[in-house]
C-alpha positions as CSV (number, residue, x, y, z in Angstrom):
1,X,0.0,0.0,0.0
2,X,1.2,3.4,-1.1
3,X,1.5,6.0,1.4
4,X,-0.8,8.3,0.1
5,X,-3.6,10.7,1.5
6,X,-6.3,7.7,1.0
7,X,-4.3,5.2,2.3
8,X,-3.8,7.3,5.8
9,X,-7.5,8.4,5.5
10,X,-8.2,4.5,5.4
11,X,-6.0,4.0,8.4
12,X,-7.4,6.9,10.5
13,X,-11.1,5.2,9.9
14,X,-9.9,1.9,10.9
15,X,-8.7,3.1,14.6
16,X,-10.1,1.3,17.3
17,X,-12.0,4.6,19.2
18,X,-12.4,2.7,22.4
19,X,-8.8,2.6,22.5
20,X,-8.0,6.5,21.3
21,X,-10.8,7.1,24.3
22,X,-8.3,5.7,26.7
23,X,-5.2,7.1,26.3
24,X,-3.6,9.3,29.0
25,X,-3.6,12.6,26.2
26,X,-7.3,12.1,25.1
27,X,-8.5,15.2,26.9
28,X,-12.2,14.2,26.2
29,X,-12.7,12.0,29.5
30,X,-16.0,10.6,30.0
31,X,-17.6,11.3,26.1
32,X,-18.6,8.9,23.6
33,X,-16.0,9.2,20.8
34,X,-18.2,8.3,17.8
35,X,-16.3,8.6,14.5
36,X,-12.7,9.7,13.4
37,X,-11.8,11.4,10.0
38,X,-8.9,13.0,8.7
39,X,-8.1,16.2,8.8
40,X,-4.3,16.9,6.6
41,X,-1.5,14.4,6.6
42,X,1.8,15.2,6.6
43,X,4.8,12.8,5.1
44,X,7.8,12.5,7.4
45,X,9.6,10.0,5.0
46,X,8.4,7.4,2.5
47,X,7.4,5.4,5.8
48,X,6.0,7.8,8.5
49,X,3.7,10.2,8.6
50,X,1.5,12.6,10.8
51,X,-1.8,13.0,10.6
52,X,-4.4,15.8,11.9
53,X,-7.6,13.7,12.6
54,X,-11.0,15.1,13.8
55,X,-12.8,13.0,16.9
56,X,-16.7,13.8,16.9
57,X,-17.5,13.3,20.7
58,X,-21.5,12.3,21.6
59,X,-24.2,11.5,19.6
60,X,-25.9,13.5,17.1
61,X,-23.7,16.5,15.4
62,X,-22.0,16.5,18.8
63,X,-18.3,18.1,18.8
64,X,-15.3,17.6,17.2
65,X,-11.6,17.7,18.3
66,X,-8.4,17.6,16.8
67,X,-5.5,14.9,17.8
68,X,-2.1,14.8,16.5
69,X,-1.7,11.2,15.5
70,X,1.1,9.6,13.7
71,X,1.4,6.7,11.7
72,X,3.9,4.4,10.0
73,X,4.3,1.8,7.5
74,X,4.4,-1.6,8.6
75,X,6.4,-4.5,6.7
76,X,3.2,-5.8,4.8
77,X,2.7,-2.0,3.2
78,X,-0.1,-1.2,5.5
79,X,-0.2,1.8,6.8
80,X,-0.9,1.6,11.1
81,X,-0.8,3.8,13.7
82,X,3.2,4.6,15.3
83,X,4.1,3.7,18.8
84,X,7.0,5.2,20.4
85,X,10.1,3.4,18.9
86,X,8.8,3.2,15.5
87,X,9.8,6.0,13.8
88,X,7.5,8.5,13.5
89,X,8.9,10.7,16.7
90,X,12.3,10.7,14.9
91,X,11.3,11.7,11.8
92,X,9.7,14.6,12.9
93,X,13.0,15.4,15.1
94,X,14.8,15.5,12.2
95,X,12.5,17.0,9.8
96,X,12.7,20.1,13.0
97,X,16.5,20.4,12.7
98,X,16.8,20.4,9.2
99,X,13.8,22.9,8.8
100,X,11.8,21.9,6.3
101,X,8.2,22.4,5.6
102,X,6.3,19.7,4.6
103,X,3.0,20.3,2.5
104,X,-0.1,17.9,3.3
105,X,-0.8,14.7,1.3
106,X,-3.1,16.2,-1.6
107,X,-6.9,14.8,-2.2
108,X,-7.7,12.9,-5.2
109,X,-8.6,14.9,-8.1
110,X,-12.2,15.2,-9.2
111,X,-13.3,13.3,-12.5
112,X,-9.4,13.5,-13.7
113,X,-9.4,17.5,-13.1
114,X,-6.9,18.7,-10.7
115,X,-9.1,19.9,-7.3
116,X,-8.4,23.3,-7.1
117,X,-5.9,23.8,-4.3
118,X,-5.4,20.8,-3.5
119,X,-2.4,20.0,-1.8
120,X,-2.0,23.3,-0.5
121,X,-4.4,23.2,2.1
122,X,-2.0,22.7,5.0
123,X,1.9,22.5,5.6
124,X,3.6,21.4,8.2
125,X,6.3,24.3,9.3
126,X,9.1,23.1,11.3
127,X,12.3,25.1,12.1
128,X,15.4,24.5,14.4
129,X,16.5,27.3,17.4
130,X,19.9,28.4,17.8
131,X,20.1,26.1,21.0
132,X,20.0,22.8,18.7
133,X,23.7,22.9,18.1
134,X,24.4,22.3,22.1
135,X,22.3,19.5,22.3
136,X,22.8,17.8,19.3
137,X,26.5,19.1,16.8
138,X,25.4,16.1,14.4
139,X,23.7,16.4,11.1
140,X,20.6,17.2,11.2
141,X,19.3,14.3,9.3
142,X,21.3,11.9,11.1
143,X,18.1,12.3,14.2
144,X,15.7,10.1,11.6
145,X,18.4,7.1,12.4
146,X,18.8,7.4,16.1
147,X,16.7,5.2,18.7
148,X,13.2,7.1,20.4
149,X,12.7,6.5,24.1
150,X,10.1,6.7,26.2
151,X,10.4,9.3,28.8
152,X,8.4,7.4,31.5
153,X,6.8,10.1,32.9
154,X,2.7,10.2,32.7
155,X,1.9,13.1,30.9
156,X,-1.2,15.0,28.9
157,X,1.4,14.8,25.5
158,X,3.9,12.6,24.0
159,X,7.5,13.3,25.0
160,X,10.0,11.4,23.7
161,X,14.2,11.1,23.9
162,X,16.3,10.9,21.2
163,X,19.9,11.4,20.0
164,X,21.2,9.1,23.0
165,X,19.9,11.0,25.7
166,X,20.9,14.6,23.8
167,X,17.1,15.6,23.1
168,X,13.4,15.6,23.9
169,X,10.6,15.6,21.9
170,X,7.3,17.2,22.9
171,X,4.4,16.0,20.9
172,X,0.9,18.1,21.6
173,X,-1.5,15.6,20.8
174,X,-4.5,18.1,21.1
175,X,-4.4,20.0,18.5
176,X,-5.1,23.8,19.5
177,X,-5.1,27.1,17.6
178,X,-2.4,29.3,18.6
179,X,0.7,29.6,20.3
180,X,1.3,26.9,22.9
181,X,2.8,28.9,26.1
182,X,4.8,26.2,26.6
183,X,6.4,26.9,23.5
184,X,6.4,30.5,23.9
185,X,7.7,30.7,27.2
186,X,10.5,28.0,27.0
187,X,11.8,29.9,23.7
188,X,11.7,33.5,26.3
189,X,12.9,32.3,29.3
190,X,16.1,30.1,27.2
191,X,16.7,32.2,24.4
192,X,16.0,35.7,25.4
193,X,16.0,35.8,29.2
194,X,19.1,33.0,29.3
195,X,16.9,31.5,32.7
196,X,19.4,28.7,33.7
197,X,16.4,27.2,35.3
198,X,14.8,25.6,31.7
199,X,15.9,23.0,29.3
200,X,17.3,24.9,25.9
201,X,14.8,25.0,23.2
202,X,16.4,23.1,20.2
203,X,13.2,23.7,17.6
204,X,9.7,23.5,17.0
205,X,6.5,22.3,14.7
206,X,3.4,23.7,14.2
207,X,0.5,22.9,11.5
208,X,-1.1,25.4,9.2
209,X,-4.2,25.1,7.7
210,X,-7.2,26.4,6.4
211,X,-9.5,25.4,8.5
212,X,-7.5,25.9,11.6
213,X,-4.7,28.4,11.1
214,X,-1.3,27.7,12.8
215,X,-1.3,25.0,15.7
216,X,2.0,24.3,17.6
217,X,1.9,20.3,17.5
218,X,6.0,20.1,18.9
219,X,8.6,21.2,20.9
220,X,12.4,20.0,20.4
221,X,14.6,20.7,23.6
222,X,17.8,19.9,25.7
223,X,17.0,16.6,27.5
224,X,18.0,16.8,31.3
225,X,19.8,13.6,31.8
226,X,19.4,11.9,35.3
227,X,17.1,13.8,36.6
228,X,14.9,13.0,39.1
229,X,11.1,14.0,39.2
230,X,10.9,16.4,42.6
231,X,7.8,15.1,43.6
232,X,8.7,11.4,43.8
233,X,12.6,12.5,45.0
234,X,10.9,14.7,47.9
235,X,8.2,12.1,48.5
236,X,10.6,9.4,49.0
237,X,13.1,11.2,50.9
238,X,10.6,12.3,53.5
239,X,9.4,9.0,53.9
240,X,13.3,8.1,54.4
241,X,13.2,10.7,57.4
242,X,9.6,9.9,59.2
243,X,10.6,6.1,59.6
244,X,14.2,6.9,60.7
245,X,15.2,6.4,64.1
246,X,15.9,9.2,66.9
247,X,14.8,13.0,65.3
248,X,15.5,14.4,62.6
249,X,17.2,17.9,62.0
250,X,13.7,20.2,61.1
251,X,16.2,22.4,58.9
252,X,18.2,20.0,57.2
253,X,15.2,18.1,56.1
254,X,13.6,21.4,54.7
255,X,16.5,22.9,52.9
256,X,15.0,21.7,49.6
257,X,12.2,24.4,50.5
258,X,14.2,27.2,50.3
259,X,16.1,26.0,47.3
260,X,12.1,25.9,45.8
261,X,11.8,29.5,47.0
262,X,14.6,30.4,44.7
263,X,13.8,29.4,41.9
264,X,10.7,30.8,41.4
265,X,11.7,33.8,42.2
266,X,14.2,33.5,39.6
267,X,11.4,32.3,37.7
268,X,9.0,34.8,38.3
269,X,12.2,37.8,37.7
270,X,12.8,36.0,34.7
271,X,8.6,36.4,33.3
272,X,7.9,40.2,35.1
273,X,10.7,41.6,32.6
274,X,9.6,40.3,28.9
275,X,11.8,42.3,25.7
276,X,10.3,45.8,25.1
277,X,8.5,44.2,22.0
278,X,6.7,41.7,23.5
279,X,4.6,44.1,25.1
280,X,1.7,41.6,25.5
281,X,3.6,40.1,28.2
282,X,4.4,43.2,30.2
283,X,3.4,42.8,33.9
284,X,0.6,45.4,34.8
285,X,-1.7,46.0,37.6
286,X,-4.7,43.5,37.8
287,X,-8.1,45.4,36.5
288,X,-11.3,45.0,38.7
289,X,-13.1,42.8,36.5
290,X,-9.8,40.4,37.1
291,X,-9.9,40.5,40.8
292,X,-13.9,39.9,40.1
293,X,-13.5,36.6,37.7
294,X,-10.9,34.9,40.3
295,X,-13.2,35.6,42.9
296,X,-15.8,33.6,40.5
297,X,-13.5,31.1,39.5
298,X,-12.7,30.1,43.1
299,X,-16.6,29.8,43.9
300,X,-17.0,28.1,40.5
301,X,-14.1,25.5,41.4
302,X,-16.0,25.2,45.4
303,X,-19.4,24.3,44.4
304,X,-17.6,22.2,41.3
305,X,-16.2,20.1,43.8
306,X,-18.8,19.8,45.9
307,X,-20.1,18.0,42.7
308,X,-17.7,15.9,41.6
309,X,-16.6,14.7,44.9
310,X,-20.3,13.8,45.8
311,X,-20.0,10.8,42.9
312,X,-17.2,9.5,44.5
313,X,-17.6,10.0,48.4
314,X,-20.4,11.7,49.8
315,X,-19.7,11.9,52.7
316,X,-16.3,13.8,52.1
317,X,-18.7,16.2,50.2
318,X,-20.8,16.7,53.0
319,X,-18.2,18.0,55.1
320,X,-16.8,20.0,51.7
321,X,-20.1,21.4,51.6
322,X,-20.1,22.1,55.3
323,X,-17.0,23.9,55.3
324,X,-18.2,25.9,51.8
325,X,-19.2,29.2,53.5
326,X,-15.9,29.1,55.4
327,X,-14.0,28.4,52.0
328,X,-15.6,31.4,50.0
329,X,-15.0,33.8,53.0
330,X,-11.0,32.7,52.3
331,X,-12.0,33.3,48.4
332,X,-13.8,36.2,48.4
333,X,-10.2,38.1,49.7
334,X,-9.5,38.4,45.8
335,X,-11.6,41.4,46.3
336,X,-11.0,43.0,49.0
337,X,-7.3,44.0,48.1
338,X,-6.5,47.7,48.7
339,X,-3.7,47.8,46.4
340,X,-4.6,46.0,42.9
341,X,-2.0,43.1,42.2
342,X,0.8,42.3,39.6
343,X,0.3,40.3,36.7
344,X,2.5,39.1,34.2
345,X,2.9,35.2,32.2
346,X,3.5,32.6,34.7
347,X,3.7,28.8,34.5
348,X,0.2,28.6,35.5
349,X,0.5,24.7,36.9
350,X,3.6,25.2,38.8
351,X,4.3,22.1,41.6
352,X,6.8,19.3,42.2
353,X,5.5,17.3,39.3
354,X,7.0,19.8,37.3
355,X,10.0,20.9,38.7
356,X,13.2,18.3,37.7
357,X,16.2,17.6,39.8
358,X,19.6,17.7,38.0
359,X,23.0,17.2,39.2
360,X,23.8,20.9,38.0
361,X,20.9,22.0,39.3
362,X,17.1,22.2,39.5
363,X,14.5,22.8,35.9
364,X,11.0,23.8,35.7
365,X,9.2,22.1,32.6
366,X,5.5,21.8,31.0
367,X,4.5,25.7,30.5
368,X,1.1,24.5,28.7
369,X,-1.0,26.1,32.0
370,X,-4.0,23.8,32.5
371,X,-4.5,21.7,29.1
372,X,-8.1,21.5,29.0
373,X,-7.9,25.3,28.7
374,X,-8.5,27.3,25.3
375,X,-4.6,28.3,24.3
376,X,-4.8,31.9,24.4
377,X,-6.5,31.7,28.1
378,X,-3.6,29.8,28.6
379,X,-1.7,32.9,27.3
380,X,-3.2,35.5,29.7
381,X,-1.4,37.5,32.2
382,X,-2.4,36.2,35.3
383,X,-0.9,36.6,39.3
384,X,2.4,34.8,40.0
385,X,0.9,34.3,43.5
386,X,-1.3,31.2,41.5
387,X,2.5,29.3,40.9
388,X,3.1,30.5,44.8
389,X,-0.3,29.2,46.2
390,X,0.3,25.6,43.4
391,X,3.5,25.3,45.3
392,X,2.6,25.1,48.6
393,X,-0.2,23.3,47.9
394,X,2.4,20.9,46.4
395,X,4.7,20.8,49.5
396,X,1.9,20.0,51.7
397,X,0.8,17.1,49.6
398,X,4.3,15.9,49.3
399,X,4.6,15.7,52.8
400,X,1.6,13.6,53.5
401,X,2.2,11.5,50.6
402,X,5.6,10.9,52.8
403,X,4.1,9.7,55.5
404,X,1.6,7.8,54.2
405,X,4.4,5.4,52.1
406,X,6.1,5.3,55.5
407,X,3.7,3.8,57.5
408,X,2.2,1.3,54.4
409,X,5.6,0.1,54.6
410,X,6.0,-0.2,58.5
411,X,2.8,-2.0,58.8
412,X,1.1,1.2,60.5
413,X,1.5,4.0,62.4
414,X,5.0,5.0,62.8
415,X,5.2,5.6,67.1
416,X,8.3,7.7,67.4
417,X,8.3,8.9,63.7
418,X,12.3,10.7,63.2
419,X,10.3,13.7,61.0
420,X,7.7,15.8,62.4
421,X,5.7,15.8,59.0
422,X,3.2,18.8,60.6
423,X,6.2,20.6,61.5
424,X,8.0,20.0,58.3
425,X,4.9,21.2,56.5
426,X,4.8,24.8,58.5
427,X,8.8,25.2,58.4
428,X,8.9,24.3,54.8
429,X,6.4,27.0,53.8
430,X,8.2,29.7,55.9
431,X,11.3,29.2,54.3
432,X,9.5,29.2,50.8
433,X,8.0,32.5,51.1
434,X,11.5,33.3,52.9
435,X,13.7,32.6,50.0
436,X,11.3,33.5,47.2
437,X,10.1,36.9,48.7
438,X,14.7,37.8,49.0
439,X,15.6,36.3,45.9
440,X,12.6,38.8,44.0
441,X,14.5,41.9,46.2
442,X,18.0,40.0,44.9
443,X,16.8,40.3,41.2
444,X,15.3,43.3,41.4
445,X,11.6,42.3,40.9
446,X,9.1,44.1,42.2
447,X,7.5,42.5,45.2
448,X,4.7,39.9,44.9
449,X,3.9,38.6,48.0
450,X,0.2,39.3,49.7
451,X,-0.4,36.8,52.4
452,X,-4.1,37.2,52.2
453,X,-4.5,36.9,48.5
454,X,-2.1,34.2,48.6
455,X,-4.2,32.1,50.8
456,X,-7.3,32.8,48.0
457,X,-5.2,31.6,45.7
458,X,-4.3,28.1,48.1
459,X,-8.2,27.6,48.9
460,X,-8.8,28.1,45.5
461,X,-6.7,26.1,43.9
462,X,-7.2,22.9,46.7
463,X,-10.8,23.2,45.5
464,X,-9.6,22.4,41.8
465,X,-7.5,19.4,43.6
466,X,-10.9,18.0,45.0
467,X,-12.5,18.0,41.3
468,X,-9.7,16.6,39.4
469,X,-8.8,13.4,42.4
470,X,-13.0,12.6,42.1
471,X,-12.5,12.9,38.2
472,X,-9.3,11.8,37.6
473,X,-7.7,9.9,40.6
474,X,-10.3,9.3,43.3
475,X,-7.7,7.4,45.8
476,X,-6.0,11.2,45.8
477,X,-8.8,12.6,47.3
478,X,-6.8,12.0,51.0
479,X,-4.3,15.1,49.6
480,X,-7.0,17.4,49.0
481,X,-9.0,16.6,52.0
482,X,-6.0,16.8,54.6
483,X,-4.8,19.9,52.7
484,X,-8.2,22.1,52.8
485,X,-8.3,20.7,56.6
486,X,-5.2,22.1,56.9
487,X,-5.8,25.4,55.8
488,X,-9.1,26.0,57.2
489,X,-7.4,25.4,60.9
490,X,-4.6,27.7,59.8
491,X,-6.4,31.0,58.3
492,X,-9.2,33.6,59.4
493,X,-11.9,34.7,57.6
């Protein structure tokens, strides 16, 4: 079989939807997927290609989305979806750093006339950064024969290494309009702002078409090499201390706190002072209506949750909804500000998750915001006391998580546990808002920190935690729950 537009339309109606349903970057949880068609497809080489399909979700006219999916060409000449180690990934690596643009697969002509325009419908524009050369000082072309790895990390995209370890490949399987921010702000913060703190951008991919415009579908960058997830490396090294005999030192164990602390401030420096062109990312003073719609949003996200966690557990949701006028006193703060806020671009799903441990150092990754988002709300200016309040929220997790593995593997409660996780958990934020609050005055940034819209931003954002565990993960809800009981003990109305 020919790879040819038909034959890859012929492949994208064959997929089993059940099966594009469940995997980990089909945003569309929970909806019928009812037919798939395709969109453009774009040839990598004479065996792999990448195709734009349209999902209709529910029954009826329903709604469509977009998926990046990518196919190759398997020994028989049938042309079958790509898994990661068959090709596809690499091709496009290579197609990045050599910059070429790739026209989609034209249609059939009609009745032996030529279709007007066809095969100009969409391209495929792909284009190498100046940081490419770092990472990989081969030729170009010489990516399409090296091995693709998994990265093992559960994610909402692709991401792939390549080159031996030298890069990483980003694939964004829902296909957006726009600018990804991860894109963007990975190409400021490493090209233009030289922040030490990201992988190097090494090039990027994005789809133009007709009937969607331009769509960022990949991102090429510096892999960090034996690096450790911060969650898990945190998690497990608290759990380390609470089962270790005598007590442990409260400071030692929460240096990696104050380390945190500094990099976003770095972070946040890095964002708040954007080239004079890009003045749609100048920090400014939040309007009215802003401090309005996160008001909203946090109520939204309450009675959301309420919701959600109500499938699962209701009797969790009974004492959510118990504790909901408490929790929109703590929200409704987003108004009551005398001084109107900073915003500016921020990672906008900032916690340990995202945050890699290096030998040289720590990296923040995955600018994309919340996925499920429209791309240019993902784009907005926004308070950089939402990465603050996502931290936090983070540490506190961690720390519970800790204890939690500790005791599963002691057989129970730990008696004479060697970390005070409660104490960790209140030293750790201290020395977070410590060392991010001086390393802002170090740079030269203008301060950020309001403790009480910090804590709308925590009460807030521990709601969205209760929606996505009953969504998502329900044997997560313990993190929210502890967490919200946390800070409801800890704050006044």
């Amino acid at each position: 079989m020919s790879l040819d537009r038909a034959a890859v339309a012929a492949a994208v109606r064959g997929l089993d939807l059940d099966a594009l349903a469940r995997e980990r970057w089909f945003a569309a949880k929970g909806d019928v997927v009812t037919s798939a068609r395709l969109a453009h497809a774009f040839a990598l080489s004479a065996q792999e290609v990448l195709a734009l399909v349209d999902v209709r979700l529910g029954e009826g006219e329903g709604r469509l989305e977009r998926y990046l999916v990518p196919f190759t060409t398997s020994a028989d000449g049938a042309v079958v979806p790509a898994g990661v180690g068959d090709g596809a990934w690499r091709s496009l690596a290579a197609a990045i750093a050599q910059g070429r643009t790739i026209p989609a697969l034209g249609r059939e002509p009609a009745d032996g006339a030529a279709a007007k325009g066809a095969g100009v419908d969409a391209a495929l524009v792909c284009r190498p950064s100046p940081g490419l050369a770092d990472s990989w000082p081969g030729p170009p072309a010489r990516l399409a024969e090296e091995d693709e790895a998994p990265l093992g990390r559960d994610q909402s995209n692709t991401s792939v290494v390549l080159g031996g370890g030298a890069l990483l490949l980003k694939a964004y399987r829902r296909v957006q309009p726009g600018l990804n921010p991860d894109l963007e702000l990975t190409a400021f913060l490493s090209e233009e702002a030289a922040f030490p703190g990201v992988p190097r951008l090494a090039g990027w991919a994005e789809a133009v078409t007709r009937d969607g415009g331009a769509a960022t579908i990949a991102m090429l960058q510096a892999y960090v090499g034996h690096a450790a997830d911060a969650y898990e490396a945190t998690a497990e090294r608290l759990a380390a201390l609470v089962a270790a005999p005598g007590t442990v030192s409260l400071e030692w164990a929460t240096e990696i706190a104050e380390d945190l602390g500094v990099l976003v401030a770095g972070l946040h420096a890095a964002l708040a002072s954007p080239p004079r062109e890009a003045a749609e990312m100048a920090p400014r003073a939040a309007t009215r209506d802003e401090l309005k719609a996160w008001r909203f949003e946090a109520h939204r996200r309450l009675n959301r949750a309420i919701a959600d966690v109500a499938a699962v557990d209701p009797e969790l949701a009974d004492e959510l909804r118990d504790s909901g006028a408490h929790i929109a006193a703590r929200a409704s703060r987003f108004e009551a500000v005398v001084t109107p806020p900073l915003v500016m671009r921020i990672h906008a799903d900032l916690h340990l998750g995202q945050i890699l441990v290096a030998d040289d150092g720590y990296r923040v990754v995955d600018f994309e915001g919340e996925p499920l988002r429209p791309v240019e709300e993902r784009r907005r200016l926004d308070s950089p006391l939402r990465d603050v309040a996502s931290m936090l929220r983070s540490l506190d997790h961690v720390a519970r998580s800790a204890r939690r593995r500790a005791e599963r593997r002691s057989g129970g409660p730990i008696e004479r546990p060697g970390l005070d996780v409660e104490a960790w958990i209140e030293r750790a934020r201290a020395r977070f808002l410590g060392a991010y609050a001086a390393g802002l005055r170090h740079a030269g940034a203008p301060p950020m920190l309001d403790l009480d819209l910090l804590d709308a931003f925590e009460v807030a954002k521990e709601c969205y935690e209760f929606s996505y565990a009953a969504t998502v993960l329900p044997s997560w809800l313990w993190a929210p729950r502890d967490g919200m009981r946390w800070l409801l003990a800890h704050g006044e109305d």
